[in-house]
C-alpha positions, -999 to +999 in steps of 0.1 A: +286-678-325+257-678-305+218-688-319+199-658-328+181-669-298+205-649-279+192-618-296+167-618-268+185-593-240+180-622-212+193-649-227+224-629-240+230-616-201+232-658-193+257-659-220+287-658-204+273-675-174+263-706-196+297-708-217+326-697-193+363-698-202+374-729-215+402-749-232+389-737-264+392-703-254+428-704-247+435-726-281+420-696-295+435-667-274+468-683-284+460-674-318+449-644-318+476-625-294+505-632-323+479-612-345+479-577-356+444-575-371+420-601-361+382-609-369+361-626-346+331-642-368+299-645-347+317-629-315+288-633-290+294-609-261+331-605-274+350-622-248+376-636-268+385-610-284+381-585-247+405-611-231+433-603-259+430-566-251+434-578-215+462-602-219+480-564-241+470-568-278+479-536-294+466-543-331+430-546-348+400-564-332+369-568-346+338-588-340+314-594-360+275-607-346+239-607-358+224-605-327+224-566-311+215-575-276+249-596-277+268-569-290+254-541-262+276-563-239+304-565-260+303-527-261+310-526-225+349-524-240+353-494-264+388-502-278+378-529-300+353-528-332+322-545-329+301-548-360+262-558-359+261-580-392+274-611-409+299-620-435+272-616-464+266-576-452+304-565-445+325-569-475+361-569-461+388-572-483+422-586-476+417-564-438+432-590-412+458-615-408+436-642-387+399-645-388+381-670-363+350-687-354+341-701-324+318-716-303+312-742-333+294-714-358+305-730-383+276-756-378+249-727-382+262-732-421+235-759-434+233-760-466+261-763-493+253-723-507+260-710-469+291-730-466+306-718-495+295-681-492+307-679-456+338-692-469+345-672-495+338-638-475+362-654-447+389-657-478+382-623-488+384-605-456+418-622-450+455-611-459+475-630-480+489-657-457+462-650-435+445-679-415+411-687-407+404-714-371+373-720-365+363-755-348+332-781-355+319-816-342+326-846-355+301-863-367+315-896-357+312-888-320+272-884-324+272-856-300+236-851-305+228-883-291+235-868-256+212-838-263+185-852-245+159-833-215+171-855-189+204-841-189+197-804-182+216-777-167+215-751-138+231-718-137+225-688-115+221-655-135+236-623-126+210-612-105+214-649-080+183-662-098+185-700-111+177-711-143+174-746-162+183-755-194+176-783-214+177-796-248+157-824-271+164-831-306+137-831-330+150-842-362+187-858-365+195-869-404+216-867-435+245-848-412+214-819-403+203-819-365+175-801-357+168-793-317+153-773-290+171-753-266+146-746-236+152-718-207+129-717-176+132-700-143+113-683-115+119-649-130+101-657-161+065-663-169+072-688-195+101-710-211+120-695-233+127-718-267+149-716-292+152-738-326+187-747-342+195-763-370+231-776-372+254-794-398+274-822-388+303-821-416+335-845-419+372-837-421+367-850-461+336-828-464+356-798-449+386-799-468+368-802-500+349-768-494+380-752-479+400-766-509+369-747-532+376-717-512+408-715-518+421-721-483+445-749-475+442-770-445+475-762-425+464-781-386+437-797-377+432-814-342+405-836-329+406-816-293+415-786-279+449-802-267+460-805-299+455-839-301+452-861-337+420-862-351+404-899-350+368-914-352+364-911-318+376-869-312+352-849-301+360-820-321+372-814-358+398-784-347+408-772-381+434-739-391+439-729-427+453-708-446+447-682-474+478-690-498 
């Protein structure tokens, strides 16, 4: 799920240009296609969930995002829902047999409340037997270390115009990182800045609220290749499972 940041029509149009197809995308896809009704929590410009149609997914999609401007270009494709909202607002209940969140959204969850709201709507909304995959970083791999100006990026947008973008943590403590993400380029007359907060929580921290939720921990990977989860993994890949 992309930062409200992306709310802002020209950052959403980099979207896609900033976070192409990736490993992560086909863990998912390989998900989702087995699916007959799938939600897609925080779907960005829906490119998950326009691939399955793609690949010949005949059952229910949905995504479900905060940010409009994201969502116009999601719309492009008219045979999946898209919902402008967040898990607090839509009230499923017992709708889909897989619900996902990618992207690592699951960090946007700071504090304990959030968790287990999200968590609880993510319950509701599935099927009995349903599953919820969603994916976070591990905290032992102190990702945020490597947030750091000095190692910006450049893209070209859809028009062929560059842009840079860098990030720089402000505040890193008690499993909470706070940071910058900064956009400049020759088509703008200033930087555009966005502030995140994320929460760095620990397979033990995870499966507690999941276990509170009533979900039970069924996989969990510490990479996209399905890989065992160890101190040094970048990624806390976790599937459960509504009983």
């Amino acid at each position: 799920m992309p930062d409200l940041a992306f709310s802002d029509p020209d950052l959403a149009a980099l979207y896609d240009v900033l976070n192409p197809w990736r490993p992560c995308d086909d863990f998912y896809l390989g998900l989702v296609m087995p699916a007959a009704s799938v939600l897609d929590v925080g779907c960005g410009t829906g490119a998950l969930l326009r691939r399955a149609r793609e690949e010949g997914h005949t059952g229910r999609l949905c995504g479900l995002d905060p940010a409009a401007a994201m969502l116009d270009r999601a719309r492009v494709r008219t045979d999946v829902e898209w919902v402008l909202g967040d898990l607090g607002t839509a009230g499923w209940r017992e709708e889909f047999d897989l619900a996902v969140m990618t992207g690592h959204a699951f960090q946007v969850l700071v504090g304990d409340d959030e968790v287990r709201a999200a968590l609880a709507a993510v319950r509701a909304a599935l099927a009995p037997g349903g599953r919820f995959a969603f994916e976070t970083r591990n905290p032992a791999a102190r990702a945020w270390e490597r947030w750091t100006p000095d190692r910006a990026v450049g893209a070209v947008d859809g028009a062929g115009r560059p842009v840079r973008v860098s990030h720089a943590v402000e505040e890193a403590s008690g499993g909470v990182v706070r940071f910058t993400e900064t956009y400049t380029g020759p088509a703008w007359d200033r930087p555009r800045v966005s502030r995140s907060t994320l929460r760095f929580l620990g397979p033990e921290a995870l499966a507690d609220f999941l276990a509170g939720a009533g979900l039970a921990v069924e996989e969990q990977y510490g990479d996209w290749d399905r890989s065992p989860l160890t101190a040094a993994s970048p990624e806390i890949v976790t599937v459960a499972r509504r009983p």
